[in-house]
N, C-alpha and C positions, 0 to 999 in steps of 0.2 A: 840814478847813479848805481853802478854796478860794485860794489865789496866784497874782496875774497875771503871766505872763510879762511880761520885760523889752520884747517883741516883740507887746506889745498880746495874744496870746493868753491862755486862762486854763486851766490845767491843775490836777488837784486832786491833794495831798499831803493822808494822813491823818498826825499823830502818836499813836500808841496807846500805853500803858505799858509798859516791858519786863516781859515775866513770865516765869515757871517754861521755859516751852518753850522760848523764844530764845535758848536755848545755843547753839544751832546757827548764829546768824549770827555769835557771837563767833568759834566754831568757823572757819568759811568767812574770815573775815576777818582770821584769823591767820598768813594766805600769808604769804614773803617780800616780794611786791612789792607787797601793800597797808600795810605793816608798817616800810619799810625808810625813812624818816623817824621813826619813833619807836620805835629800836634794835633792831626785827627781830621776829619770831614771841616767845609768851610759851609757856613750858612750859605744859605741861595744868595742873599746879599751881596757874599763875599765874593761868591762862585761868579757872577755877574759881573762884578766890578773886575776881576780877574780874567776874563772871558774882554771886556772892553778893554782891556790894557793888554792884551793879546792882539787885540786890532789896530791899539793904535800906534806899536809900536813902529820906530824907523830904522830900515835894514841897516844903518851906517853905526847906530848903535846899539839894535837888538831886534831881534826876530821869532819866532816861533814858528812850530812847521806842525804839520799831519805826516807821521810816518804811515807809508802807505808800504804794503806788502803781496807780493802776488793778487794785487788787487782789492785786498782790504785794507782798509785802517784801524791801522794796530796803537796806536798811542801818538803821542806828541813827544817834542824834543823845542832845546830852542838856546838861545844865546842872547843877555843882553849886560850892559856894563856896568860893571861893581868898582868901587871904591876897595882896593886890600892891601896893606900894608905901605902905603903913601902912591900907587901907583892904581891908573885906570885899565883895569886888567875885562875879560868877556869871561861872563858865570855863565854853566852851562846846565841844563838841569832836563829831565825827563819823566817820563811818567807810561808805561803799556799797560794796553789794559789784558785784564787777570787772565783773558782765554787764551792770549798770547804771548805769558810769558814762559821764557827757562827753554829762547831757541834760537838765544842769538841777536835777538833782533835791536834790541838798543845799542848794542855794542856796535851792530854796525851802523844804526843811526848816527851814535855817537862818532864815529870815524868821517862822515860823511859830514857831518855838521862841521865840526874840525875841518875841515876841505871848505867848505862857501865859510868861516869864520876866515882862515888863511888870503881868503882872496882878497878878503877887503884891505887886508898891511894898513892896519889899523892900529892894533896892538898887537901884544908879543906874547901874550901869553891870555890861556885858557884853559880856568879850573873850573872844578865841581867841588861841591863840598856835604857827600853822602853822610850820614850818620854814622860813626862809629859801630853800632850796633845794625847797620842795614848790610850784610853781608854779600847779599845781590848788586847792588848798584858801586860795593867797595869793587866787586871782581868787573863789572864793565869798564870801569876806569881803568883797572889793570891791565883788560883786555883790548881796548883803546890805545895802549901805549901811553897814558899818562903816567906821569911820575906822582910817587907818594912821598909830599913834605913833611907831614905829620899830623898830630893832631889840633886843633884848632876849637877855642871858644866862638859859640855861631846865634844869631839869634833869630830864629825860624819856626812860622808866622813870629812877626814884630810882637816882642812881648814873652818869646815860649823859648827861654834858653836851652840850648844844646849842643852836644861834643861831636863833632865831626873832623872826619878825615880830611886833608887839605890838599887833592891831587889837581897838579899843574901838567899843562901839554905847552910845548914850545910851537908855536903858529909859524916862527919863522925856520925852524928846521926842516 
């Protein structure tokens, strides 16, 4: 999928399925400081059990993808259905890894995910829900074209409260 820079250039973002092999970007991405907005590194346990539910999800209710870039793989991205405010809405959430970030690239992952969530007319709507204090991932939403609700009580990992931003995209616009 091809994504135009905000800046009139046009740079291409593949989204590919997560599979079997891409342990390894979960792996990479469970540093401290890619981590430390959403209560820190997860045991290999965790990382495991997270990595299986990566696999088994089904695209009609959620998916995950390999952001792949000029032929590397830069991170993941992914969409699956959350319960928010009485309505079955698609949560979207990401993750690049650290040699690739601050170019762009989620944002257009993000755009692009938005496009295969839209196809399914499924649902109408599709948030993320950054940390208040993540200032990176508040401006991809921005630059995504989502809209910003406000703020929002959130609980991420199950157990580890915290304040986030509550930015909605309209799927069906």
């Amino acid at each position: 999928m091809t994504t135009n820079d905000h800046d009139g250039g046009s740079r291409r973002v593949e989204l590919r399925p997560y599979a079997e092999g891409d342990f390894w970007i979960l792996e990479r991405n469970n540093a401290p400081e890619q981590t430390d907005h959403l209560g820190g590194p997860e045991t290999p346990e965790k990382l495991a059990d997270r990595h299986r539910r990566y696999l088994d999800l089904e695209p009609a209710t959620g998916m995950m993808f390999v952001i792949e870039y000029e032929g590397a793989e830069v991170g993941t991205i992914g969409y699956w259905e959350k319960e928010w405010n009485g309505e079955t809405v698609f949560e979207t959430g990401w993750a690049i890894l650290t040699d690739h970030q601050g170019r762009g690239l989620a944002t257009l992952a993000a755009v692009a995910l938005a496009d295969k969530a839209r196809e399914l007319r499924s649902h109408r709507w599709l948030h993320a829900y950054p940390s208040v204090d993540h200032p990176a991932s508040n401006a991809i939403c921005r630059k995504a074209g989502f809209t910003l609700l406000g703020e929002a009580d959130f609980e991420y990992p199950k157990g580890n409260p915290i304040q986030v931003n509550d930015w909605r995209l309209d799927l069906e616009a």
